[in-house]
C-alpha positions as CSV (number, residue, x, y, z in Angstrom):
1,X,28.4,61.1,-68.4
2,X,30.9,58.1,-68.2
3,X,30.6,55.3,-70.3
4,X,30.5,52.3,-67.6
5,X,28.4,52.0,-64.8
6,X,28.8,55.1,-62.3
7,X,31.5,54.7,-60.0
8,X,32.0,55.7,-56.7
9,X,34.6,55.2,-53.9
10,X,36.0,51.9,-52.6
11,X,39.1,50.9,-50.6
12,X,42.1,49.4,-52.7
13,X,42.3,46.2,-50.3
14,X,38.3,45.6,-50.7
15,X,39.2,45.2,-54.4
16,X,41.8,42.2,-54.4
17,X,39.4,39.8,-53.1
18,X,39.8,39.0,-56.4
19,X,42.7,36.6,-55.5
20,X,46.2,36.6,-55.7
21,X,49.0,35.5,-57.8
22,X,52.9,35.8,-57.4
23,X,53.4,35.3,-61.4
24,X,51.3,38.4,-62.0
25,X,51.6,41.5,-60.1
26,X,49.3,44.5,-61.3
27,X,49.0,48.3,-60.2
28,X,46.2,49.5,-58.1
29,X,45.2,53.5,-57.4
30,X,42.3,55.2,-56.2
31,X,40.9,57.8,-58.4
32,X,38.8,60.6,-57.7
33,X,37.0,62.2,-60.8
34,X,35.3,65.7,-60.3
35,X,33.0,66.4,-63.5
36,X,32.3,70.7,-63.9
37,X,29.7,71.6,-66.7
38,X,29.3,74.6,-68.8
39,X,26.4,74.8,-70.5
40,X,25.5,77.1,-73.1
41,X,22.8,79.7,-72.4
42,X,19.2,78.7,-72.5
43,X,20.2,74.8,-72.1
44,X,18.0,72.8,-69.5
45,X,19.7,69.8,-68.3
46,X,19.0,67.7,-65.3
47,X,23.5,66.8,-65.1
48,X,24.3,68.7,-62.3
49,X,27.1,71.8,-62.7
50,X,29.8,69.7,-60.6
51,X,29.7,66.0,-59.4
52,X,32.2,63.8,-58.1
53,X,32.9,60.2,-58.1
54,X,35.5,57.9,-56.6
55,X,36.7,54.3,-57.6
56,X,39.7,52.0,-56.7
57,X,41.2,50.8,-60.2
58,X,43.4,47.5,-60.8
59,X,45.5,47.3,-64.1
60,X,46.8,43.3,-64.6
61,X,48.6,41.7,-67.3
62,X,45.2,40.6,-69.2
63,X,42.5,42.3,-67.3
64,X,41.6,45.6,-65.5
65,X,38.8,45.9,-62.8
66,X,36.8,48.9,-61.6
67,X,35.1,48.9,-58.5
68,X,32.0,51.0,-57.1
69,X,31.4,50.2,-53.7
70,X,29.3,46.5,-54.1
71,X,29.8,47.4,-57.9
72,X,32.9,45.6,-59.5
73,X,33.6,45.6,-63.6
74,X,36.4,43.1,-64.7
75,X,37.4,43.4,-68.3
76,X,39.3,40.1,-69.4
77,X,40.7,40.7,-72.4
78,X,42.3,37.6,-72.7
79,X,38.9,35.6,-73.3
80,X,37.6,39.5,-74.6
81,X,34.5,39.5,-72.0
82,X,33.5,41.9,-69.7
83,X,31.9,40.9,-66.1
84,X,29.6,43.1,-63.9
85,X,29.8,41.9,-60.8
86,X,27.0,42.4,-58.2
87,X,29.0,41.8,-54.9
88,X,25.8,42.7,-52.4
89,X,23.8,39.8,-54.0
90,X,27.1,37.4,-55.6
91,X,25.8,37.1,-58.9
92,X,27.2,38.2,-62.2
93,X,26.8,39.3,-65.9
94,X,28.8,38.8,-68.6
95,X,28.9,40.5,-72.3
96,X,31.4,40.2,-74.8
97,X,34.4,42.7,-74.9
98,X,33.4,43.1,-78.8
99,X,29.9,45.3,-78.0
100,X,31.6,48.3,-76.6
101,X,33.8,49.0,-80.1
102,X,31.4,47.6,-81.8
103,X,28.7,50.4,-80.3
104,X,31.4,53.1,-80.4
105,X,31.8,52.4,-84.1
106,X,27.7,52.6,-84.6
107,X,27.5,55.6,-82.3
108,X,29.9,57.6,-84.3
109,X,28.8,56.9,-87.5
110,X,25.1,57.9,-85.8
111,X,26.3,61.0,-84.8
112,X,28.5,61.7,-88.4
113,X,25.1,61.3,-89.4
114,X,23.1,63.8,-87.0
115,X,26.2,66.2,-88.1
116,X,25.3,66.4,-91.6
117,X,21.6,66.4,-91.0
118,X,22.5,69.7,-88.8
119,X,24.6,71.2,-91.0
120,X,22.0,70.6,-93.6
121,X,19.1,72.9,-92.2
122,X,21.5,75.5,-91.0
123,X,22.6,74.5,-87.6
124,X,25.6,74.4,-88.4
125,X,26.5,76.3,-84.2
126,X,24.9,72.8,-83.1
127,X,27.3,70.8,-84.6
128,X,29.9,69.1,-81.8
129,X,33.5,69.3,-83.5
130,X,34.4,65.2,-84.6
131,X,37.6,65.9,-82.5
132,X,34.8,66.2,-79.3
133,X,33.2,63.7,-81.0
134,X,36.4,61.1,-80.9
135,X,37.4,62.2,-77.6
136,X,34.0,61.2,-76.2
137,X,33.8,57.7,-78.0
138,X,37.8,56.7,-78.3
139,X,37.5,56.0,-81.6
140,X,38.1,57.9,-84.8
141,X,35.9,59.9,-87.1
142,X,37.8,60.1,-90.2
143,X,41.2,59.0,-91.3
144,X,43.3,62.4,-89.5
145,X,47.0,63.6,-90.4
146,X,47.0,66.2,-87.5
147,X,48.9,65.7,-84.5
148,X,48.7,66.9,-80.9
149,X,49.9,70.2,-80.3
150,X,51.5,70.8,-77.0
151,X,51.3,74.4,-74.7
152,X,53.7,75.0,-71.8
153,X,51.8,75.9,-68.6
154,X,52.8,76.1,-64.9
155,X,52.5,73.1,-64.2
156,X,51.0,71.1,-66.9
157,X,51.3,70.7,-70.5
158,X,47.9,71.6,-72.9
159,X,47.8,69.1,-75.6
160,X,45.0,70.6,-78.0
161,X,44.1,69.3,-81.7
162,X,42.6,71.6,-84.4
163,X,42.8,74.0,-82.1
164,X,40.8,72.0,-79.6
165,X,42.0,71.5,-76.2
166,X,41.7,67.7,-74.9
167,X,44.5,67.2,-72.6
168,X,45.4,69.4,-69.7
169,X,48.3,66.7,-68.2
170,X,50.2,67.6,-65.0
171,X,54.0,67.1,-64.3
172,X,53.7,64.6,-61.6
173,X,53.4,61.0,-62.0
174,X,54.7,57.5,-61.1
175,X,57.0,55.9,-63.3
176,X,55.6,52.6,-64.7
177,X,56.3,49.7,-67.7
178,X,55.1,50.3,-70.8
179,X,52.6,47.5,-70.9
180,X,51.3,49.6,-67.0
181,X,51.3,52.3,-69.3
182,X,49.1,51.0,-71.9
183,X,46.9,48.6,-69.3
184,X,46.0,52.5,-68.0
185,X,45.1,54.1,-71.0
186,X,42.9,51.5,-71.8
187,X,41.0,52.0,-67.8
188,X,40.6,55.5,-69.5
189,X,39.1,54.1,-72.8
190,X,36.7,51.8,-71.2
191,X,35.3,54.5,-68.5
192,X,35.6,57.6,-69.7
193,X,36.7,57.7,-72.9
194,X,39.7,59.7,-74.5
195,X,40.7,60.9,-77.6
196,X,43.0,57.9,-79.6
197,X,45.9,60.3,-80.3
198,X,45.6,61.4,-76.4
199,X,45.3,57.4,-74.9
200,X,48.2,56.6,-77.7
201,X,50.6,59.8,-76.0
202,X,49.3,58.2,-72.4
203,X,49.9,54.5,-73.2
204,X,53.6,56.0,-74.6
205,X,53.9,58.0,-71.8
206,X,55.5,55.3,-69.4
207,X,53.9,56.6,-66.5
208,X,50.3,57.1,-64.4
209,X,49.6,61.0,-63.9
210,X,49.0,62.4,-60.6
211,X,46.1,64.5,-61.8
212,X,45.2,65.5,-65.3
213,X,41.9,67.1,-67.0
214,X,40.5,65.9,-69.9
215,X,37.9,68.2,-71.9
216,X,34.7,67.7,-74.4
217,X,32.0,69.4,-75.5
218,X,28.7,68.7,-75.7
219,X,25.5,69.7,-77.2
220,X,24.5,71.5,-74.3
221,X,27.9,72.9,-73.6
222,X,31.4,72.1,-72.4
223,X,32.2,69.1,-70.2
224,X,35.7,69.5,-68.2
225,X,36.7,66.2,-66.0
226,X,39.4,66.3,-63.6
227,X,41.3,63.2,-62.6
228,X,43.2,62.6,-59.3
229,X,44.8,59.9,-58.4
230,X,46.6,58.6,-55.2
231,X,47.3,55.1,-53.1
232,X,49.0,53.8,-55.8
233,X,50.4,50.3,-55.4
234,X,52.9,48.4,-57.7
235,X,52.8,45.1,-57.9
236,X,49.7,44.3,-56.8
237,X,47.8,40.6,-57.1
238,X,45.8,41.0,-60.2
239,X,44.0,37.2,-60.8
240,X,40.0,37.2,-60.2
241,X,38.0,34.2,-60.3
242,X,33.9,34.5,-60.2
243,X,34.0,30.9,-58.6
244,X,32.3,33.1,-55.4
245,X,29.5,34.4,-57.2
246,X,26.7,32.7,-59.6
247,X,24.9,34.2,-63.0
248,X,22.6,36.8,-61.9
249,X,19.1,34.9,-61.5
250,X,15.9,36.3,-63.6
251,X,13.5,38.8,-62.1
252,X,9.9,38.0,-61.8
253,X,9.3,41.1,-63.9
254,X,12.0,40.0,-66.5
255,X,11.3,41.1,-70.1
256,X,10.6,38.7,-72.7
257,X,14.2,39.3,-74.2
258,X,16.1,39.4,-71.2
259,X,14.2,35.5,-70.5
260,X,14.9,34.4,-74.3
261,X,18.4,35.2,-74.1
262,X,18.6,33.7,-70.5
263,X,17.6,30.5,-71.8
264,X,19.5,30.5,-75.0
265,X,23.0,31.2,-72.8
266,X,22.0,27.8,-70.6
267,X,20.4,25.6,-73.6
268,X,22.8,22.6,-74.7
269,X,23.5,22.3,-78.6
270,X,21.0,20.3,-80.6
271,X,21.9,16.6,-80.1
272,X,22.6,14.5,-83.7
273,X,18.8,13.6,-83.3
274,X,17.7,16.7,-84.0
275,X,18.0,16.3,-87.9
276,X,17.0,12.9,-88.7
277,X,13.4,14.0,-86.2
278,X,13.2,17.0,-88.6
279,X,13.8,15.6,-91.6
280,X,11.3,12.5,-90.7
281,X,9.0,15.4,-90.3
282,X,9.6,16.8,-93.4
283,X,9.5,13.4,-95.1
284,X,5.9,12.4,-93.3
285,X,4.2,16.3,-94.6
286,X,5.2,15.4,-98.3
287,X,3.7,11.8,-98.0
288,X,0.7,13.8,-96.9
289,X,0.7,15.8,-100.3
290,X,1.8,19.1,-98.0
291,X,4.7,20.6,-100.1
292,X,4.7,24.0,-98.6
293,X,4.5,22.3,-95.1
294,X,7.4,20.2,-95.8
295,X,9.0,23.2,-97.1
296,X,8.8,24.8,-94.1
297,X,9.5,22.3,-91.8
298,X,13.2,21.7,-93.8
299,X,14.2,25.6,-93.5
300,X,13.6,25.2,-89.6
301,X,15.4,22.0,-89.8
302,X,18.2,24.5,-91.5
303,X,18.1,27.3,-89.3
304,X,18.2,25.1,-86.4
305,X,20.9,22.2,-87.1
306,X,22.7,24.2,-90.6
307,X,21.5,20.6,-92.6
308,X,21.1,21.8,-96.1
309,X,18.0,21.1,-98.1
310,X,18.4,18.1,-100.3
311,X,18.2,14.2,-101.2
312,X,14.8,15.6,-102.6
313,X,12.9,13.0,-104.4
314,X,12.0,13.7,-107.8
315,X,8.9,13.2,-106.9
316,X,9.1,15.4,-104.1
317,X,11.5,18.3,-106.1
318,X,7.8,18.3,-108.5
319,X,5.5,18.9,-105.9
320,X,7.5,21.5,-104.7
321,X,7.7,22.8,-108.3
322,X,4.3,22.9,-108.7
323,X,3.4,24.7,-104.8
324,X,2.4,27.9,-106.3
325,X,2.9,29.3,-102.0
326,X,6.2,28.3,-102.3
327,X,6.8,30.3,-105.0
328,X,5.0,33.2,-104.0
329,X,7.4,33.2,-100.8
330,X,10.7,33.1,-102.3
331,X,9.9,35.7,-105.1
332,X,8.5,37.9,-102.1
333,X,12.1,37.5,-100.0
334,X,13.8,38.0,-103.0
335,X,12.2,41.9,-103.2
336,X,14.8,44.4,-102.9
337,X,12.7,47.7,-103.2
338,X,10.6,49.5,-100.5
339,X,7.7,48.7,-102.7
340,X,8.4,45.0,-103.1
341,X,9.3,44.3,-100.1
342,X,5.9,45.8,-98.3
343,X,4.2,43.6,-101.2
344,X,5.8,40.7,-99.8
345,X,5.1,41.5,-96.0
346,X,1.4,41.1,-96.9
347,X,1.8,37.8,-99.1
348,X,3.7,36.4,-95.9
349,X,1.7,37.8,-93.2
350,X,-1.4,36.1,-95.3
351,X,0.3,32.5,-95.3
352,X,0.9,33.0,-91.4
353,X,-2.8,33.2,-91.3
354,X,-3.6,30.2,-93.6
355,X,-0.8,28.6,-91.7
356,X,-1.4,29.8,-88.3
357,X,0.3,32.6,-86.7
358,X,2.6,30.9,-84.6
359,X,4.1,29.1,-87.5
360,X,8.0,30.0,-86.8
361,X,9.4,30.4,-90.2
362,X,6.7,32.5,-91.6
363,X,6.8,34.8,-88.2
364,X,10.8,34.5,-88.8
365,X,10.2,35.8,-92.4
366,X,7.9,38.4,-91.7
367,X,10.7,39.7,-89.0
368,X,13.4,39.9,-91.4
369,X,10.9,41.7,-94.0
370,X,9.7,44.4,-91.1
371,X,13.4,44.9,-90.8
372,X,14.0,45.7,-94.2
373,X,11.6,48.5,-94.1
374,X,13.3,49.6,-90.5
375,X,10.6,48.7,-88.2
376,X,13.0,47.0,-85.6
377,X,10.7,46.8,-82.6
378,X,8.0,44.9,-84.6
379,X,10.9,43.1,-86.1
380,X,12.4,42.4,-82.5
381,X,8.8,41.3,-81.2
382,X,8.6,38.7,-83.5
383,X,11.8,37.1,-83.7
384,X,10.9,37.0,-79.8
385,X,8.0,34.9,-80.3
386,X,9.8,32.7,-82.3
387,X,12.8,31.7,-79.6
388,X,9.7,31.6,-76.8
389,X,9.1,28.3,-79.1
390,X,11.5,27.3,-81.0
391,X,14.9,28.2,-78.8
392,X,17.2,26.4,-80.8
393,X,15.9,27.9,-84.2
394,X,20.2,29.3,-84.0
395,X,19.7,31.5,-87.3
396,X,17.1,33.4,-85.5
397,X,19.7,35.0,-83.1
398,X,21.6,36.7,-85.8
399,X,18.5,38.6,-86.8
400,X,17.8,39.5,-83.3
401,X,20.9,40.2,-82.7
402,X,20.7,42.6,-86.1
403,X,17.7,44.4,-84.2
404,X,18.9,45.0,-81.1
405,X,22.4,46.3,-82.7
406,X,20.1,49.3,-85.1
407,X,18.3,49.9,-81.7
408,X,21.4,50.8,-79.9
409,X,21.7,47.8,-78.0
410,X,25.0,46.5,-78.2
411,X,25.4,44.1,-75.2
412,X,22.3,42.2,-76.0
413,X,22.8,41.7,-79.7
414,X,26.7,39.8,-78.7
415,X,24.8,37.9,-76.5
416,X,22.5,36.9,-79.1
417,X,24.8,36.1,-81.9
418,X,27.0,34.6,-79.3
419,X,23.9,32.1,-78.3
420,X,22.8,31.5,-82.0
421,X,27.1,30.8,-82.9
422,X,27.2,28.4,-79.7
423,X,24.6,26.3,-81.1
424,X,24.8,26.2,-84.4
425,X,28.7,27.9,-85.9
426,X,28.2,26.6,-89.2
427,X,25.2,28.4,-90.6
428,X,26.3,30.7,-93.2
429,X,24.2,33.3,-91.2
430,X,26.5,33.6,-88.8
431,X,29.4,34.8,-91.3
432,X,28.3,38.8,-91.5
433,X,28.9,38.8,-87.5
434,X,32.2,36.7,-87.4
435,X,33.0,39.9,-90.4
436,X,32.1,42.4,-87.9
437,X,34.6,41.0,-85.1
438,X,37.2,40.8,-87.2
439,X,37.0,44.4,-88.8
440,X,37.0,45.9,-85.0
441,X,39.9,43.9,-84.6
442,X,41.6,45.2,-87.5
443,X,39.9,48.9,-87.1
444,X,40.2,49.1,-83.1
445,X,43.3,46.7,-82.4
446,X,43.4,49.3,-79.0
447,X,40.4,48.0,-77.4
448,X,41.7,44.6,-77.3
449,X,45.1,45.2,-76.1
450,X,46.7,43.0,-73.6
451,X,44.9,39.7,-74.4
452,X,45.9,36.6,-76.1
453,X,44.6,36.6,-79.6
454,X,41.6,34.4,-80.2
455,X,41.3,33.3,-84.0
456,X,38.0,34.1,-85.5
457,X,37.5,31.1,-88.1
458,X,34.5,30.2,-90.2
459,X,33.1,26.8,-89.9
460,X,32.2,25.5,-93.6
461,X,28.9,27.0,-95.1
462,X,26.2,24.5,-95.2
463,X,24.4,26.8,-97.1
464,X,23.2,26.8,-100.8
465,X,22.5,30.2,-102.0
466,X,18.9,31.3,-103.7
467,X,18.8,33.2,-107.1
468,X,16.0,34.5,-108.6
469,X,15.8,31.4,-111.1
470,X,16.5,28.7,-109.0
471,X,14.7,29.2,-105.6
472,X,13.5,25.9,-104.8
473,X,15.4,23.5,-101.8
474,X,17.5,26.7,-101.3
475,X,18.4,27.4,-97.6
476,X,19.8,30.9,-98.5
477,X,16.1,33.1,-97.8
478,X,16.8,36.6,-96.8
């Protein structure tokens, strides 16, 4: 199946409503796509044996568009976001460029992983070949040293790889520049995916086939797609502007993560009041001889403004000491074994019930610990109820956004860690995420082709880090 929305046929002047620019000219086709499947004896599939769909294409300097009849996809790689555009109701989403690689890479090494767990109990004849694999996902399994091997047909050129044929590329074709050439492989990489040593050949190639077939297998069999492609024009307008449309409203039925992450994307950052209210907070539970409270009620002031824990009182730093819960919670976080760490799910869910279950650091903590023993939904539900309360509690986005990612939701954990960074870019938190982008930059540089680059800096940690004999005022909990 394709890997964006399902496309199906527009007209090529429907799709530069877009808007128009002299400085930068584009080239628009129409492609038609006919998908025939093969499957192997016995397999029940409800795909049918042949389908076709149709979509009008536009290729720019620093974006690409694909349109489906009221259904438009822009892909801006110059401020890396991606745009799905409703047309029949004028209202829009918009994800971050960074969750397709970033699901590619998670699906692959998913799939690496179903391989060996195949090949492991003797299935080794259900085993897709990792050049199928790559071909389906544009990105690579392994490091390779093969090369496409090319076959002479009438007509057409095979281009195969261990003996695999991906590439069956007719003769015809419009000449075009090389950054055309490579704005084109990348329509392929988006939509339909394409093995990197076949888009590399393409985005060499200097020109847009006329028609070309590229094949996979599958599970259930072999998957050939045929690609046609006519009413090309050159230098067409390329700009778009979304000035005609407005954010795509929330259903009445909405889920509780599609309203969290709503809100987060139209919340304003924490004014400079936020901290000094906190911390006043903080300040009034230890006058009331409430250590653990204050405790408490400092990490949200953390996770919510990045203000570190300190200009403790000694007075205060000894009641803190001396908070045998306090203790108990930081040596339970701490645990590192399956074992451990159930132990410390039950010490935490039982100070959520001395403390009251909708205290949001405790449910925030027993999240994190649910995830270390892989129960993302539970995990997911409760970092939920946190946001339903505490909205700017920033840190908690990074650990949704860590449960939606091992749940194979890619677009919704970027918009979560692109919420929690938006209000809060300095917590240390934030760091494994900023990691991520830049090793798909540096992994993938392909899927970001064509756009300025963006730097991806950290802001200064206002962390201090926990250790297992030093626990206390530390804002570094797992």
């Amino acid at each position: 199946m394709p890997l964006f929305p399902v496309l199906r046929r527009a007209s090529v002047a429907a799709i530069l409503f877009l808007g128009a620019s002299a400085a930068q000219a584009s080239v628009a086709f129409h492609v038609t796509v006919t998908t025939e499947r093969v499957n192997k004896p016995g397999v029940k599939t409800s795909l049918p044996a042949r389908d076709t769909q149709e979509s009008d294409v536009v290729l720019g300097a620093q974006s690409l568009s694909v349109r489906d009849g009221k259904s438009l996809s822009v892909l801006d790689f110059a401020t890396r976001r991606r745009h799905l555009i409703d047309m029949a109701a004028s209202t829009y989403d918009t994800y971050s460029l960074f969750d397709v690689a970033g699901f590619r890479r998670f699906e692959m090494e998913h799939r690496k992983g179903m391989a060996g767990a195949l090949k492991a109990g003797g299935l080794q004849a259900h085993v897709t070949p990792p050049v199928y694999e790559e071909q389906s996902l544009s990105v690579p399994a392994a490091r390779r040293r093969g090369a496409l091997v090319p076959q002479v047909l009438d007509g057409a050129v095979l281009w195969s790889l261990d003996e695999q044929p991906l590439l069956r590329l007719g003769i015809a074709g419009s000449p075009v520049s090389g950054a055309e050439a490579t704005a084109f492989a990348q329509y392929l990489r988006y939509t339909w995916g394409g093995h990197p040593l076949v888009l590399k050949m393409l985005a060499g190639g200097k020109r847009i086939p006329a028609d070309f077939t590229l094949h996979y297998q599958e599970v259930g069999g072999k998957v050939m797609r045929h690609f046609r492609i006519n009413r090309l024009v050159m230098d067409a307008p390329a700009t778009y502007s979304l000035a005609a449309y407005r954010p795509r409203p929330l259903a009445a039925d909405a889920s509780p993560l599609e309203r969290v992450l709503a809100q987060a994307a139209r919340l304003p950052p924490l004014g400079p009041q936020a901290h000094p209210a906190l911390r006043a907070e903080a300040e009034r539970l230890f006058a009331a001889e409430k250590p653990f409270e204050a405790f408490l009620s400092m990490l949200e002031d953390h996770f919510s403004t990045g203000a570190l824990v300190e200009k403790l009182s000694p007075q205060q730093q000894l009641a803190m000491q001396e908070c045998e819960p306090i203790h108990d919670l930081t040596r339970g976080l701490l645990a590192k074994d399956q074992a451990g760490i159930a132990a410390a799910l039950v010490t935490v869910q039982e100070l959520r019930k001395q403390m009251g279950l909708d205290q949001p650091v405790l449910a925030l903590f027993e999240g994190n610990l649910r995830a270390k023993l892989g129960q993302w939904p539970e995990a997911t539900a409760l970092y939920l109820q946190v946001l339903q309360v505490k909205p700017h509690m920033a840190a908690v986005y990074q650990d949704l956004g860590d449960a939606l990612l091992a749940q194979f939701d890619a677009p919704n954990a970027w918009r979560s860690w692109d919420a929690g960074r938006a209000m809060a870019p300095s917590l240390r938190q934030f760091r494994k995420v900023n990691d991520l982008e830049r090793s798909l930059l540096n992994d993938y540089p392909a899927f970001f082709a064509g756009g300025a680059a963006l730097p991806l800096t950290d802001q200064p940690s206002t962390s201090r880090p926990a250790s297992k004999t030093n626990t206390v005022g530390s804002t570094n909990l797992p």
